[in-house]
C-alpha positions in Angstrom: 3.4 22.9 -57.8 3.0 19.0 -57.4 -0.9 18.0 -56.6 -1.3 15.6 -54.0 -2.3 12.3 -55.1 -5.7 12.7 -53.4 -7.1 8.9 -55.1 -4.7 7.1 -54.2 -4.1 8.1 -50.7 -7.7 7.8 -50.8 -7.6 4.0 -52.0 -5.0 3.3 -49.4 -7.1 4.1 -46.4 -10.2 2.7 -48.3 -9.4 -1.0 -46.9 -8.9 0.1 -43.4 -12.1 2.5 -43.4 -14.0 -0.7 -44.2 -12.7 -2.5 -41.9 -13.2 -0.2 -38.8 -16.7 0.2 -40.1 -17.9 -3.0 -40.7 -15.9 -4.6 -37.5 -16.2 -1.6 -34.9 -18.9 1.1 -35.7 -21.4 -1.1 -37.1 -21.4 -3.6 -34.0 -21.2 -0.6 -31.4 -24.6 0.9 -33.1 -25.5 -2.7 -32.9 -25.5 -2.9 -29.5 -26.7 0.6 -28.5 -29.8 -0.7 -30.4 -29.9 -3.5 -28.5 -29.0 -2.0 -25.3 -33.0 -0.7 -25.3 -34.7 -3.7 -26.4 -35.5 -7.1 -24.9 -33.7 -9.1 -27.1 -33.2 -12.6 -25.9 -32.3 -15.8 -27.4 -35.8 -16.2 -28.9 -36.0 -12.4 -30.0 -32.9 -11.4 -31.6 -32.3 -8.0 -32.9 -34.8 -6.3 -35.0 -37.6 -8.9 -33.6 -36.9 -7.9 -30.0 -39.2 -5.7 -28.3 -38.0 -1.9 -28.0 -38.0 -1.1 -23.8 -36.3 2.2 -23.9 -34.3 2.4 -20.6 -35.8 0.0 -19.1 -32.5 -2.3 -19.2 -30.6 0.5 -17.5 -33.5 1.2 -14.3 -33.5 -2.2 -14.0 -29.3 -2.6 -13.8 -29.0 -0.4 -10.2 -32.3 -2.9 -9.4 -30.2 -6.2 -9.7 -28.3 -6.9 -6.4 -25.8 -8.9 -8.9 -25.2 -6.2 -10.7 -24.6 -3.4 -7.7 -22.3 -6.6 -6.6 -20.3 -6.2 -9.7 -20.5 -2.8 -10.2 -18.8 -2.1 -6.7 -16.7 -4.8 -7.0 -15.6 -3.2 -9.8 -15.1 0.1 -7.9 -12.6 -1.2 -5.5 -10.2 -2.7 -8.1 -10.3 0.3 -9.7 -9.6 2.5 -6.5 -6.6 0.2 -5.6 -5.2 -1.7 -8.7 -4.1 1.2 -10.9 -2.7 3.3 -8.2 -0.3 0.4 -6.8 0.3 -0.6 -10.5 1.8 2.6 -11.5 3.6 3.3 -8.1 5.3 -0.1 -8.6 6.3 0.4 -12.1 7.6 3.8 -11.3 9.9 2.2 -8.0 11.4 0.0 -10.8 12.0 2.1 -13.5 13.9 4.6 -11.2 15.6 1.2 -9.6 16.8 0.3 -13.4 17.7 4.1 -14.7 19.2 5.1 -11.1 20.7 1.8 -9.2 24.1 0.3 -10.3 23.0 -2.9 -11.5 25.0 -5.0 -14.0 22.0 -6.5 -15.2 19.5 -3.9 -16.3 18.9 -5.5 -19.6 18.0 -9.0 -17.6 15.3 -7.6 -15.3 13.8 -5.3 -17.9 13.4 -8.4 -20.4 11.7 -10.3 -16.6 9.8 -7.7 -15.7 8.0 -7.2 -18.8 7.5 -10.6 -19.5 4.0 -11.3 -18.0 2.6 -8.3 -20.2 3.3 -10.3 -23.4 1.5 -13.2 -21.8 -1.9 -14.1 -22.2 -4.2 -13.3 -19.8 -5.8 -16.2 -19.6 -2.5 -18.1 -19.0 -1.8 -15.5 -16.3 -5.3 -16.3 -14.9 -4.1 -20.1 -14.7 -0.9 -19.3 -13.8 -2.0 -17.8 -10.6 -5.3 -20.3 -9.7 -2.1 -22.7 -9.4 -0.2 -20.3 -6.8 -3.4 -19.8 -4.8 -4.9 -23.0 -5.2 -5.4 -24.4 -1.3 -3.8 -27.3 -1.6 -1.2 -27.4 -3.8 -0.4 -24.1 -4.4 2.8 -22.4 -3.3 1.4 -19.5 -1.6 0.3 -22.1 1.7 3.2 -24.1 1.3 5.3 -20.6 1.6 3.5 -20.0 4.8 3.8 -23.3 5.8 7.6 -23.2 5.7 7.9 -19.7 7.3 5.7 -21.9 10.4 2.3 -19.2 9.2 0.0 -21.7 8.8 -2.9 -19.7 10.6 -2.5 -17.2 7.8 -3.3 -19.7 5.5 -6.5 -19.3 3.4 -8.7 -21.3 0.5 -8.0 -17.7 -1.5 -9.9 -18.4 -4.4 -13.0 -19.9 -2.4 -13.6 -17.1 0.1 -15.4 -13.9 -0.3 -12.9 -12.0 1.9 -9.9 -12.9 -0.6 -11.0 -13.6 -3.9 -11.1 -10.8 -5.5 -7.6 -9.2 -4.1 -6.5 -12.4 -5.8 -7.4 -11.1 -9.1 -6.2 -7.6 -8.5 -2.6 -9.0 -7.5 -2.8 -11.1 -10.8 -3.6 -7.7 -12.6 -0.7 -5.6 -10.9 2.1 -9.0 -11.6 0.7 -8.5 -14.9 0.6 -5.0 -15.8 4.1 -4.0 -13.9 6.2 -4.8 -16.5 4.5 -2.5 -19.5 4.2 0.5 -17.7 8.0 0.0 -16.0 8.9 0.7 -19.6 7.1 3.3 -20.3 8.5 5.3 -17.0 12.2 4.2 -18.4 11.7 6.1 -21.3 10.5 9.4 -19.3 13.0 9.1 -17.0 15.9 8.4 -19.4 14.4 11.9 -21.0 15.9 13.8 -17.7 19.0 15.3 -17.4 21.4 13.2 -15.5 22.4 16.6 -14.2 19.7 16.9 -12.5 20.2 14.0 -10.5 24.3 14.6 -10.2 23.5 17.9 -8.6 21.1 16.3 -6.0 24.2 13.9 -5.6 26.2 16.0 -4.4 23.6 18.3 -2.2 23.2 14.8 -0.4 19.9 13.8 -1.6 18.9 10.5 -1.0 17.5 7.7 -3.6 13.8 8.0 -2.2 14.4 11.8 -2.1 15.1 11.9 -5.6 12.3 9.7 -6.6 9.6 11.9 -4.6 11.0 15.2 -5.2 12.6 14.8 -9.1 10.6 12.1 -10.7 7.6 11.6 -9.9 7.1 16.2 -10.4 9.1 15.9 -13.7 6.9 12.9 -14.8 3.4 13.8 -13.9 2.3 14.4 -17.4 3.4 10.3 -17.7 2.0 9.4 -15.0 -1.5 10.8 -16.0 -1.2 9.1 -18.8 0.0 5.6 -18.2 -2.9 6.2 -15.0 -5.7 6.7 -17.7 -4.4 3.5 -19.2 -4.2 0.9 -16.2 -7.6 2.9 -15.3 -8.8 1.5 -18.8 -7.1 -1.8 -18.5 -8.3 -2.5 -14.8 -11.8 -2.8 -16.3 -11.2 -4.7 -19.2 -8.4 -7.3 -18.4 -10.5 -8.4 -14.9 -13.0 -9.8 -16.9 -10.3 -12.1 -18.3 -9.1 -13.1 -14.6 -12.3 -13.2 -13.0 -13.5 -15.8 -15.8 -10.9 -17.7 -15.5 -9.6 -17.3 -11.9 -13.2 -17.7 -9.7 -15.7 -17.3 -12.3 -17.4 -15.0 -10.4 -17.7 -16.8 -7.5 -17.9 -17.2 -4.7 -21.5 -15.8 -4.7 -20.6 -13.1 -6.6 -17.8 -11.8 -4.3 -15.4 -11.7 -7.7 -17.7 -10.5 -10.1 -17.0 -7.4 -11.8 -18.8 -5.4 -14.6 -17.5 -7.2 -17.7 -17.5 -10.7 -16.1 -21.3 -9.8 -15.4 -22.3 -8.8 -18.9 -20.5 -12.3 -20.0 -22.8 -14.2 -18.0 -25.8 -12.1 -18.7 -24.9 -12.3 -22.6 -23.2 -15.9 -23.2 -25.3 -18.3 -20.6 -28.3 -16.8 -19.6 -29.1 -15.2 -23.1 -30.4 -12.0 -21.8 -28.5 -10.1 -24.8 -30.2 -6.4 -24.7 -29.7 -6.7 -20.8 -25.5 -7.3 -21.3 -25.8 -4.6 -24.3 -27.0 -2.0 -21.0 -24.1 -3.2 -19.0 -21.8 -3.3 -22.0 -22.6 0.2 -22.8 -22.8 1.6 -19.4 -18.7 0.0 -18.7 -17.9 2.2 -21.9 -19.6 4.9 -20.4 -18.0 4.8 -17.0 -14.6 4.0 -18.4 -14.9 7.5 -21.0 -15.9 9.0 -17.6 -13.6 8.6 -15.7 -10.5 8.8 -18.3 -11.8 12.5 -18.6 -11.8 13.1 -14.9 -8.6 11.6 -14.4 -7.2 13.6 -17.1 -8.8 16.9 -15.8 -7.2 16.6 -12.6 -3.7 16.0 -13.8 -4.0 18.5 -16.0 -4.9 20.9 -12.9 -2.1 19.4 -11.1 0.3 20.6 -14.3 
């Protein structure tokens, strides 16, 4: 019988171990400590004075917050859902439609993912830029200049920008993802519908999407996830915040808190309570597609 080589398996995963602990779990504790005290910049860490929860009564206190928080809310209620209904309309489009070029648009498609965000965030304070950016001109040449708006400026508009920088951005990754399940069914499936006269919209609502709900769930979870964390990115770069607030969203808050005003066991709360909302509601989201199943 041949003994496993328990050492050196063990001395193989020693570097990574170290890593994760010194670089993940040691600044998470970190900041749950710091998340009940009232460290600032002239009482950091152990000097700071210990407040209990005192950071988290006063979040639901701050209007800025609440701002944020709900802000925060309504990206999450639309953004994922349109994400993953847009990816899915492709990837059937690409597995199901005779184009030549399938190759070509999956390689376009899933070319903002690879991008940086903040390059994204740019990208798209140039389209909606009042002035110069294409969005007015568009409307100008289609004679809709009363629809014309300074997007970025008002409250009204802001944030949608950011959300429909998140869904350009995000379409692409999870269109592949859906192309994989959906090359996983049996062409058969869809041959047979074929011939009992089933439509293209009849086999995406009544084969697809039922025979990928287990991928759906999942790749929901995931733009659930990455909703919260890649709108701090846009809303930094994009608005800032602003105006008054109107584009603020959790992480962008704790940034501000944190970086410029110096209030660190204060961003710690927010920090925490994000990781806390986004475990949350993973596990509700995966509860109710796993009741669906």
């Amino acid at each position: 019988m041949v003994k496993k080589p328990k050492l050196f398996i063990a001395l193989c995963t020693l570097p990574a171990l170290i890593l994760t602990v010194v670089f993940m779990i040691v600044p998470m504790l970190n900041a749950i400590y710091l998340s009940f005290t009232s460290s600032t910049a002239l009482s950091v860490g152990f000097n700071s004075k210990f407040v209990f929860l005192d950071n988290y009564i006063y979040m639901f206190k701050d209007k800025d917050f609440v701002q944020a928080l709900f802000n925060t809310f309504k990206l999450m209620l639309v953004i994922p859902a349109l994400t993953i209904f847009l990816s899915l309309v492709f990837a059937f489009i690409l597995t199901q439609g005779e184009l030549r070029e399938k190759s070509f648009y999956r390689t376009v498609f899933f070319f903002p993912s690879v991008v940086s965000m903040t390059v994204v965030g740019i990208v798209w304070s140039f389209v909606f830029n009042p002035t110069r950016g294409i969005l007015n001109h568009m409307l100008d040449l289609f004679n809709l200049s009363s629809w014309k708006h300074a997007w970025l400026g008002e409250g009204k508009t802001a944030l949608w920008c950011i959300g429909a920088a998140l869904v350009w951005q995000a379409i692409g990754y999870y269109m592949v993802m859906h192309v994989a399940s959906i090359d996983g069914i049996s062409q058969e499936i869809y041959e047979a519908a074929s011939i009992d006269g089933a439509t293209g919209v009849q086999k995406f609502f009544r084969i697809t999407i039922p025979l990928l709900r287990r991928s759906i769930g999942t790749t929901y979870i995931l733009a659930l996830s990455g909703t919260i964390n890649l709108s701090f990115t846009l809303s930094n770069v994009m608005t800032g915040g602003g105006p008054n607030g109107a584009s603020s969203v959790l992480l962008q808050y704790m940034y501000t808190q944190g970086m410029r005003n110096a209030n660190f066991g204060y961003a710690m709360a927010i920090a925490m309570f994000t990781l806390l909302l986004a475990i949350v509601l993973a596990m509700i989201s995966r509860k109710l597609s796993a009741e669906k199943e």
